[in-house]
N, C-alpha and C positions, 0 to 999 in steps of 0.2 A: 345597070350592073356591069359594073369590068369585066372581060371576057375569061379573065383567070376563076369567078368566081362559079359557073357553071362546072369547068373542070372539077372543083375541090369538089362541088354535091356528088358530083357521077364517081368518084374516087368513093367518098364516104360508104354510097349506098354501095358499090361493091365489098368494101370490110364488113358491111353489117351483114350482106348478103352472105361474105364466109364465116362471119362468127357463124349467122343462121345455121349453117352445113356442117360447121364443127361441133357445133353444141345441136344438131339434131345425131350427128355420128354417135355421139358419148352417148346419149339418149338409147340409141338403137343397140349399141355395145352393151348398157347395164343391162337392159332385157334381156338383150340372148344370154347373157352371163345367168341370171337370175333364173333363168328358166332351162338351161343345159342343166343346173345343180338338179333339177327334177322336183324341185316343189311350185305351187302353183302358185301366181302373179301378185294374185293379191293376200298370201301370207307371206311372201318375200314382203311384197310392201309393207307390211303391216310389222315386221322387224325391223323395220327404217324408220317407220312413225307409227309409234305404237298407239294402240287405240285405245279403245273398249273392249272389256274381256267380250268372246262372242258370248249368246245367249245359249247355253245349254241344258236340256233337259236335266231334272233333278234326280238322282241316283234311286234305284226304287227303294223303299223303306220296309227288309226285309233281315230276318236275321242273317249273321254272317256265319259263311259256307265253312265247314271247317276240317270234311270229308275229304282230301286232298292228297295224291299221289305225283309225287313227282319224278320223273324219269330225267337221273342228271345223266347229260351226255358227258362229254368228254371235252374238255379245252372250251366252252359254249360260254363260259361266265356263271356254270351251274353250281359251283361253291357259294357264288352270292346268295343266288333264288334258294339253295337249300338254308343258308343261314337266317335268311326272311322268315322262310318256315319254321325254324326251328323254333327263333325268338317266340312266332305267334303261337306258336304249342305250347309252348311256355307260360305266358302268360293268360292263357284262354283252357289251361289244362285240359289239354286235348292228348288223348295220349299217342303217343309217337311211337312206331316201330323201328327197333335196331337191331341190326345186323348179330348171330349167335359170334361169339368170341372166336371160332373158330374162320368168319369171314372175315376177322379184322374191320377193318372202318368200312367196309363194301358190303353187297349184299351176296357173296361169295363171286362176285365177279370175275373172269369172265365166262362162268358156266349160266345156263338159262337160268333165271330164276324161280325159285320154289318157293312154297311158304313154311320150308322147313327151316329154309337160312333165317329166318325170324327171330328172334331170343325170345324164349316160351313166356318168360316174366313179361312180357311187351305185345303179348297178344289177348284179346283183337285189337288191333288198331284202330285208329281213325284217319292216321295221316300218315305217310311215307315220304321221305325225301331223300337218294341215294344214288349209288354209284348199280344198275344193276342192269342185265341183259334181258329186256323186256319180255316176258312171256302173259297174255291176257290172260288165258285160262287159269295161270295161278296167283293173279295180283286180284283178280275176281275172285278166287277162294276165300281170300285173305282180308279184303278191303269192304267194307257197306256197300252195299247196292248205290248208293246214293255218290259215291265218288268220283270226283271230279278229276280227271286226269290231265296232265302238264307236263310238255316236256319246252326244249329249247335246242335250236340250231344254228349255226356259224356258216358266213361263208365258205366256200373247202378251202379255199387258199388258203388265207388266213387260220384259219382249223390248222390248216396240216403242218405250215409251218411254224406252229406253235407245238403240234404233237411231234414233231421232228426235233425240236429241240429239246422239250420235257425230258421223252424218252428215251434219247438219245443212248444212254450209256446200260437200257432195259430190254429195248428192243430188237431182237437178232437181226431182223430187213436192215434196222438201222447203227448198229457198230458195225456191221459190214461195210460201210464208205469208208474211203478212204478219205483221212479229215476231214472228216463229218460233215461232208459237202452235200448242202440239201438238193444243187444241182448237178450232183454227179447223181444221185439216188434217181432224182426223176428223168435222166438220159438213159436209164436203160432199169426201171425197177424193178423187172424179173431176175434179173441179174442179182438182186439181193434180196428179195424177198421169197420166203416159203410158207405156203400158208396154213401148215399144220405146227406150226411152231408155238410155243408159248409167246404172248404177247402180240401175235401175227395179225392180229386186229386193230392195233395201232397204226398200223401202214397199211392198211388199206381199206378204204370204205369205211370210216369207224362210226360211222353216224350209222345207216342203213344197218350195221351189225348190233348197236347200242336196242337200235327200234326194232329189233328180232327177225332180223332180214338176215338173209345168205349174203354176205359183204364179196363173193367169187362170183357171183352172174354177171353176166355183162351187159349194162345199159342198152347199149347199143346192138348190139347181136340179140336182145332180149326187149324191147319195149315193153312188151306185154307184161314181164317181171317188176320190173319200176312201175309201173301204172298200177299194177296190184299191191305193192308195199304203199302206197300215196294212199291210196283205197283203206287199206288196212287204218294206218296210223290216221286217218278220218276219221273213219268211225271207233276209236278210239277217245283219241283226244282232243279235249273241250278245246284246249288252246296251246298252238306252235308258238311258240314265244320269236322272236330273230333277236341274239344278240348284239347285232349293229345298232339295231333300235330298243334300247335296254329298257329307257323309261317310259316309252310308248309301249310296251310290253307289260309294263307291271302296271300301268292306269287300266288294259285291257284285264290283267288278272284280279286286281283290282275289283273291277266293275264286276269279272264274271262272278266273284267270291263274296260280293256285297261285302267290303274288309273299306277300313277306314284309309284314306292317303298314310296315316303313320304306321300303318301293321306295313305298309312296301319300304319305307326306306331304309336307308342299307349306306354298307361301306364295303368298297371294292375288294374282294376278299382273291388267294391264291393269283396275284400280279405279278408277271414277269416284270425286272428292272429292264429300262429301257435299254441297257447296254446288252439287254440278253435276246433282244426277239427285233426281225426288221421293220421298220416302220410303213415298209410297203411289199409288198413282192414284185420285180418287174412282172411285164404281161405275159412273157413269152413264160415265164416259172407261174405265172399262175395258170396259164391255160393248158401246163404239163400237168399241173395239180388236178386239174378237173378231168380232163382225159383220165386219168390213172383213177381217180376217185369219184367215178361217169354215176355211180348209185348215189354218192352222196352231193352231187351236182343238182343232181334231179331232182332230187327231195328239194333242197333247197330254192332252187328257181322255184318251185312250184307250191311252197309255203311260205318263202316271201312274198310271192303274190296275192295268195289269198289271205297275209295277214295284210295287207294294203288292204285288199276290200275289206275287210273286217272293219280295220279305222273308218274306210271312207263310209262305210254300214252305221257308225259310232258319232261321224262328226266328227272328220280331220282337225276342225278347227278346235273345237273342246276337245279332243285328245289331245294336240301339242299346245293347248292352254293349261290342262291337267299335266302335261310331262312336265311344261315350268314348274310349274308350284311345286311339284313333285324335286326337281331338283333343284330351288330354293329353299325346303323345307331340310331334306338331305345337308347344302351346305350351312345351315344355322345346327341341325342336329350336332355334325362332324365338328364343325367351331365348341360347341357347346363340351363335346367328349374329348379332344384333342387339341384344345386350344385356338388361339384367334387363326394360326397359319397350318391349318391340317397339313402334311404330306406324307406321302409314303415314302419308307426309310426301307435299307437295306437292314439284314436282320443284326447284322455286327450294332448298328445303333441303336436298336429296339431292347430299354434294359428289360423291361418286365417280360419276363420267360414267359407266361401265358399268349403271349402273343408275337413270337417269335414263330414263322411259319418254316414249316421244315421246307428243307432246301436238298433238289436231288443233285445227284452226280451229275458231274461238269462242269461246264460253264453257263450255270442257270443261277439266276437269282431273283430269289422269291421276293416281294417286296412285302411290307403292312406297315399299320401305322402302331403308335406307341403314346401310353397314358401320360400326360404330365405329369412333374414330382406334385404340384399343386391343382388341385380340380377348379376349372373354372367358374366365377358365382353363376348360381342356379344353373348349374352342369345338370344333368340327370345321375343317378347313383353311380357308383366306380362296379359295381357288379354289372351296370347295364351296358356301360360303356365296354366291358371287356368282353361280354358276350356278344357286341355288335360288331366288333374285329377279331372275334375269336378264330385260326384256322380251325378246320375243321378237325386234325388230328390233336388237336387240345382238348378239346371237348371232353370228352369221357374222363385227363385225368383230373378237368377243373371240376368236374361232379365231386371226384372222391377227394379232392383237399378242401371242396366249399364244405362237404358231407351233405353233399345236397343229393346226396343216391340212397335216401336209409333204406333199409328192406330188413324187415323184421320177421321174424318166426311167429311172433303173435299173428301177425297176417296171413300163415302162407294160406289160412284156409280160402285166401280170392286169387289166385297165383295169376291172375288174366287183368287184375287192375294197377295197372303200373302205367307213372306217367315220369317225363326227365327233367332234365336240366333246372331240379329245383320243386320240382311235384313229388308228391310222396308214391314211395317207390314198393310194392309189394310184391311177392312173390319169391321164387327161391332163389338163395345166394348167387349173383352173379358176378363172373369176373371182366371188370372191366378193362380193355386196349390201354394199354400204358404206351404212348410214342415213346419215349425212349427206346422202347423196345422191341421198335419196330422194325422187322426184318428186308425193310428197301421196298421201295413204290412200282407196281401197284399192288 
């Protein structure tokens, strides 16, 4: 062998030797990448090559729950989960309780709740879904023993800096900045906030004050306080929803309510345009946010956690098998109501008035989506599709132009069996929330 030919082998096997070390580095890079995200290894892999559905236990074969109270927080994504609700009331004529005229679209919020605020035509209920300042003792008056209670929570960041901009032009803490600078508010928030003010529960702690907590205690000066509202809302509610994790949420409500995959899907309801809210918060603005909102921090760590265990109690792997479908089904429903390219429109584009969400002071804007001039083949109804994007402030006056509210005098003799959105309606004349005429949010 020529003596040049030993050089070329010892050459070779060094290249191969660094391919080796290049392609083990990439190797070692994709893992730690796949596993800093925080899910675990082999359902990373298994979104890279996808498998076999796992095998999971079949759903028990029982009637569906329909006793249901929901506690909408504030900024949470609770407009969706109420219009979930609403739809399955609807169709499952289950009767719904609403707000007496005099609460407007809320359940007199932000005083405690009573079961006075009820509209008498709409009592007893069987299911709740609103805007209200939780008090147990009177939604137990009110509601069957059997009722399942639900609320939903947000990160605080995210949270606040959405209720910062919402409310901006509502809340006294916040037109006090100067150019409504979300960090000038959190460099010094006593500086603008007062907390006997109207609205004074928007700026601060508003989750903790929503769950019928003192929103003024101090986390930290107080452990004992947050450890008792955690306690509380436990033995409360069946189920904390996390709105970061939307669809893994509703397979859990889902399951708890024995409810079909189609009684959850939905269309993103009350969406800021992207030009109206940040896409992130830096750290140093989020970790002001939680300091400043230490009650509603707390809650949060500590029921994002235990809805983890709840999945992993559930089958991680059949719940984010169920959240696909779940949000497979969803984009053929939204194709099927809105055509082949669903998207959310500003409301200047949205011709059909019913579904044009009202839009507050400033510079907010509300998004929805919008029916086609022509319904797609085998769409489902134009009634179903309009109450699946309906904001919620249309509601009442699509009852009285569909006249799907009748309420007769022959009836009043049952003044307690009223059911909505298309159920026959009895009891004594009520008047119902015209948005038009509505006197500014909330």
């Amino acid at each position: 062998m020529p003596p040049v030919m030993p050089r070329l082998q010892q050459v070779a096997k060094m290249v191969m030797s660094r391919k080796k070390v290049v392609v083990l580095l990439l190797l070692e890079a994709t893992l730690s990448l796949l596993l800093h995200q925080g899910s675990q290894l082999s359902w990373s892999l298994r979104l890279l090559f996808p498998a076999v559905a796992p095998r999971c236990p079949a759903s028990p074969t029982r009637p569906k729950h329909t006793a249901v109270a929901f506690v909408k927080t504030h900024k949470t994504a609770g407009t969706t989960v109420q219009n979930i609700l609403f739809r399955f009331a609807e169709r499952h004529n289950v009767t719904l309780a609403l707000p007496r005229p005099s609460c407007e679209h809320q359940f007199c919020y932000p005083r405690n709740f009573s079961a006075r605020f009820v509209h008498p035509a709409t009592r007893p209920p069987r299911m709740l879904a609103g805007h209200l300042r939780f008090n147990r003792a009177e939604l137990r008056r009110l509601l069957p023993n059997d009722t399942v209670y639900v609320t939903i929570l947000r990160e605080p960041a995210a949270m606040f800096e959405s209720l910062f901009s919402y409310y901006n032009r509502y809340c006294p803490a916040f037109v006090r900045v100067p150019n409504g600078s979300l960090e000038t508010f959190l460099r010094a928030p006593r500086a603008y906030y007062r907390p006997d003010e109207r609205f004074a529960m928007y700026a601060h702690n508003t989750l903790a004050y929503d769950l019928g907590g003192d929103n003024e205690r101090n986390a930290r000066q107080e452990p004992a306080y947050l450890a008792g509202l955690i306690r509380d809302v436990e033995a409360t509610f069946s189920l904390v929803m996390i709105a970061e994790y939307f669809d893994e949420s509703l397979v859990l409500l889902r399951r708890l309510l024995a409810w079909d995959l189609d009684d959850v899907l939905y269309a993103e309801l009350n969406v800021r345009s992207a030009a109206s809210r940040l896409a992130s918060l830096p750290e140093g603005l989020a970790r002001a946010v939680r300091r400043w909102n230490a009650l509603d921090a707390g809650l949060y760590a500590h029921f994002n956690a235990s809805f983890w265990d709840r999945v992993a109690r559930a089958g991680r792997e059949c719940v984010q098998h169920e959240a696909r479908q779940l949000r497979e089904a969803r984009e053929r429903l939204l194709r099927r109501c809105f055509g082949p390219r669903p998207r959310l429109r500003p409301a200047a584009e949205i011709r059909n008035k019913q579904l044009q969400p009202w839009q507050p002071l400033g510079n907010v804007g509300i998004v929805g989506y919008d029916l086609p001039s022509r319904s797609p083949w085998g769409s489902p109804s134009r009634d179903e599709c309009l109450k699946l994007a309906m904001p919620e402030l249309r509601r009442p006056s699509f009852r009285e132009q569909k006249g799907l509210s009748k309420i007769t005098r022959s009836n009043c003799q049952e003044p307690n069996a009223m059911q909505t959105e298309g159920f026959r309606e009895v009891g004594l004349k009520m008047k119902l929330v015209n948005p038009s005429g509505f006197r500014g949010y909330p």
